[in-house]
N, C-alpha and C positions, 0 to 999 in steps of 0.2 A: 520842929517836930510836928505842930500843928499841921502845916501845910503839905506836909510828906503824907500825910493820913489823907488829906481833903484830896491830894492828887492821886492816892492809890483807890480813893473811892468813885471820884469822877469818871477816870481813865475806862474801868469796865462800862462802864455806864453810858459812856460817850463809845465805845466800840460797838456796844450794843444798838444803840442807837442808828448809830450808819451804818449795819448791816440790816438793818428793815426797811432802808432806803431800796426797794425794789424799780426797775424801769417798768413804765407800761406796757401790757401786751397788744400787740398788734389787734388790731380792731379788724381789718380786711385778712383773713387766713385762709387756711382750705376747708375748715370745716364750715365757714362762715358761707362759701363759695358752693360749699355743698348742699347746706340747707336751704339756700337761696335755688337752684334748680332743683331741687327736693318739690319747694311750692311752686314752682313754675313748669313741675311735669319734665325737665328738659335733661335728667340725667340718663345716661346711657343705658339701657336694658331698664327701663322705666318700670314697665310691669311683674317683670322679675324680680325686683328689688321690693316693689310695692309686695307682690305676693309672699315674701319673707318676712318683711317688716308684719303682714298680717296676722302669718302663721308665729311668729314670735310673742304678741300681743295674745292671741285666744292661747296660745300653752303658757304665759305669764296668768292669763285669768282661770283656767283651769286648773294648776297647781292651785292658785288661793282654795279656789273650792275646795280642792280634797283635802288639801292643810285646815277648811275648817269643818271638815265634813269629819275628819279623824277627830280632830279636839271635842265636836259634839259627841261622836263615839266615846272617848277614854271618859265622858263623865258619867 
């Protein structure tokens, strides 16, 4: 009887175990691929890209402003 218990308690516990067993992620990918001609200037439509990423970056920092341009108002 003892041992019936010790094995219903192991069992999950050992299941659980090997499922955290994950494989490694690929270290060379596309995105890896991408940032690497990111800094080397060497993607396609360079400056188009660059000038999105900009505009994305100043309306990321302009919302913070008025998010805290509003919070100093409501006090």
């Amino acid at each position: 009887m003892k041992t019936g218990r010790t094995l219903l308690l192991t069992l999950p516990l050992l299941f659980a175990l090997s499922a955290c067993n994950k494989p490694p992620e690929p270290t060379l990918g596309s995105n890896n691929k991408d940032s690497l001609n990111d800094a080397l200037d060497r993607r396609p439509n360079e400056q188009a890209r660059d000038a999105v990423e900009s505009t994305g970056d100043a309306l990321k920092e302009a919302g913070g402003e008025i998010k805290d341009a509003v919070k100093d108002a409501s006090k």
